[in-house]
N, C-alpha and C positions, 0 to 999 in steps of 0.2 A: 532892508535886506529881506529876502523872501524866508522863510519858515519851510524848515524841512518837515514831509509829513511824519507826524509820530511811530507809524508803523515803520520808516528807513531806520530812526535813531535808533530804533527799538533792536531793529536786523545789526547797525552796528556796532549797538554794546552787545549783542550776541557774538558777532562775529569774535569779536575783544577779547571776552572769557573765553571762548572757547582755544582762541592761540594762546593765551595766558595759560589754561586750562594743560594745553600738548605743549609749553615747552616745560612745564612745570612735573607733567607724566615724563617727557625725554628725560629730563635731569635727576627724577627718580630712578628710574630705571636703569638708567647707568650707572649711577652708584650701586644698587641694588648688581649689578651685574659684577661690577668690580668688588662690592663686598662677598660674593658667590665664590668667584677667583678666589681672594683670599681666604675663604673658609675652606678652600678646598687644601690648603694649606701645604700649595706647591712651592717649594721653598728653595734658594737658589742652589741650596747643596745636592736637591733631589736632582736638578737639573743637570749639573756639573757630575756627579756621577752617572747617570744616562750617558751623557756628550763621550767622558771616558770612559764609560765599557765599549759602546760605539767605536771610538776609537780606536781601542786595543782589540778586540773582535775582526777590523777590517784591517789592523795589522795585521795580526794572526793569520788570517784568509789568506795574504797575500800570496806569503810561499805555495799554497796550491796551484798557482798561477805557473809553475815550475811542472810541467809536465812530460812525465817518461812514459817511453813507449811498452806496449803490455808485453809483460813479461815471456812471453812463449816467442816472442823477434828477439829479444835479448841475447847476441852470441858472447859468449862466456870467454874471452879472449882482451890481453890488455889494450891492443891497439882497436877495439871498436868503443871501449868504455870514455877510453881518452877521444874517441873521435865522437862519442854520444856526451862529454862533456862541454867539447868547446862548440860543437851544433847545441847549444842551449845558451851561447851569450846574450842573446837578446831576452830570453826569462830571465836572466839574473838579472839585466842591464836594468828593464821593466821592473824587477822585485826591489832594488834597490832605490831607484829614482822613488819611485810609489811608497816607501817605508820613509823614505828621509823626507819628502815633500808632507807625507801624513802626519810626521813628526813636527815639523814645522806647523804645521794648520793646529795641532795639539798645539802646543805652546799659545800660537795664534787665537787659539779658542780661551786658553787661560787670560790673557791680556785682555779681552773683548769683553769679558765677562765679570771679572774681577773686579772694575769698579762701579756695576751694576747693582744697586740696594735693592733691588722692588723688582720684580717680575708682573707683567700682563700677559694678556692672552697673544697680543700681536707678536710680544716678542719670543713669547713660546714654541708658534708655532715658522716663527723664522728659522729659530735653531733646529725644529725637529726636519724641516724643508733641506738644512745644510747635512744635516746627517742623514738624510735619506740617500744623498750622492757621496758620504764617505762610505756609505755599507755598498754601494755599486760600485768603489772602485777598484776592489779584484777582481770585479768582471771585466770592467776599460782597462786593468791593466793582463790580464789571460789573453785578451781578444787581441789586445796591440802585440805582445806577446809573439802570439802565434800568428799574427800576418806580419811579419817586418816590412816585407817587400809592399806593401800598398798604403798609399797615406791613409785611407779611409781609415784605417789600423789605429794609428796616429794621432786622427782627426780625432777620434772617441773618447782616449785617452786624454786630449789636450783640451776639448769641451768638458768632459766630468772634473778636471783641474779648474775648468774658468767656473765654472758652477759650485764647486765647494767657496774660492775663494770670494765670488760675489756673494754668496750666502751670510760671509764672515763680514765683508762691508754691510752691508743691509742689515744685520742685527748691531754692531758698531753705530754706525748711520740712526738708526732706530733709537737707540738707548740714549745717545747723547745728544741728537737733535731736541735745542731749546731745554738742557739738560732734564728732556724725559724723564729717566729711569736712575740718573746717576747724581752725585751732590754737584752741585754747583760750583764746588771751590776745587773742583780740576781743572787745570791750568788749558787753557783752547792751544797751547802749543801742541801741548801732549795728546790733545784730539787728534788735531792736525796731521801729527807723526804716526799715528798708529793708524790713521784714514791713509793715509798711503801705504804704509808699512801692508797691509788686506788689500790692495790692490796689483801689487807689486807679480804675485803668482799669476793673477788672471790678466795682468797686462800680459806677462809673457805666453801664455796659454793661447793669447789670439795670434801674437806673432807669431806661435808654434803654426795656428792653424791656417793662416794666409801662407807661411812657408809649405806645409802641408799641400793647399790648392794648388798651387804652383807646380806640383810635382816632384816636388824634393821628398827624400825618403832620412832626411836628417833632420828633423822638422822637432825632432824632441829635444835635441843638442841645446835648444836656449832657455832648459834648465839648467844649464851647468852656469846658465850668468847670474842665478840664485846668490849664491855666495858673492857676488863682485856687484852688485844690487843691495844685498842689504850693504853690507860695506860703506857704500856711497851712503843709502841713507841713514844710518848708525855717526857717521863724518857729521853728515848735517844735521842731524838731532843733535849732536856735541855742539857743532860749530854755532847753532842757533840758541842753544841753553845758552850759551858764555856773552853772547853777545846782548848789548841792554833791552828792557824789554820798553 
């Protein structure tokens, strides 16, 4: 067998350490990185109270989304009050939908979160990505608001809804893929259920917004299958516990 010249052998125990060398610097380094994280001693309660002032802040907002005309049009008389009431059912209609739906996603955010031990940077900044579109939604819900009549209206309001709720699966998704972030003795049903349960909003959000394309101006109406949605899967979360595993 020929003899390789000493100067190759030479090049490939360099080459050798030197990959030894860089994965040995990778695997520092990200520990050192995630020891950084934790010194910075972001803790999951810091989090959870950020997510609910968020929350309660873009509650709060909402009601401004309820807008009356400046006061110098104001005729002082009962039958314009009553007719400047019922021309505002579409801000209540929007104030309401948008409090109950954020009410849900809270709750939603409690479940998602709570059996989370350990915080990273990825999953830090999934949640701050979800709250960036719950502080935007009295703006999608003013603007739908005040245009009823044109889906685009609609369309805005029903994209900032699919975008909270994917937010809510992808940190879900994150945490418990390969039990990441969470103990490993949660049951994969209980994944399973709550990976649907975060979807369930932005399934309906896109059917709002193909209904929307289409040219319908009732495009928001299938939230009201919210309640008759979880229902069904609340049935099957029961019917699936009872059943052997």
């Amino acid at each position: 067998m020929r003899e390789e010249p000493g100067w190759k052998l030479q090049g490939l125990a360099y080459a050798a350490t030197l990959i030894q060398f860089g994965g040995r610097t990778f695997r520092q380094s990200m520990t050192e990185e995630t020891t950084a994280f934790e010194a910075m001693h972001l803790t999951k309660s810091r989090l959870e109270s950020l997510s609910d002032g968020v929350f309660a802040f873009a509650m709060t907002l909402l009601v401004i989304s309820i807008d009356l005309p400046d006061k110098s049009q104001i005729v002082q008389s009962q039958a314009y009050a009553t007719h400047l009431l019922l021309s505002l059912y579409s801000d209540f209609f929007h104030y309401v939908l948008a409090f109950l739906i954020l009410g849900a996603f809270w709750l939603s955010h409690h479940i998602v979160v709570h059996p989370v031990k350990s915080l990273d940077r990825i999953l830090v900044w999934l949640n701050l990505g979800t709250l960036l579109f719950v502080a935007l939604l009295p703006f999608s819900t003013s603007f739908s608001g005040d245009l009823p009549g044109t889906p685009v209206g609609a369309m805005v309001f029903e994209a900032n809804l699919l975008a909270i709720g994917m937010g809510m699966f992808f940190q879900w998704r994150y945490a418990t893929g390969n039990y990441r972030l969470v103990e490993t003795d949660i049951p994969e049903r209980f994944i399973r259920h709550v990976t649907i349960g975060t979807l369930m909003v932005p399934a309906l959000s896109l059917l709002g917004i193909f209904i929307a394309i289409s040219g319908s101006l009732y495009s928001q109406a299938v939230y009201l299958l919210v309640p008759v949605v979880g229902i069904i899967i609340h049935h099957h979360t029961k019917k699936d516990r009872s059943s052997p595993a």
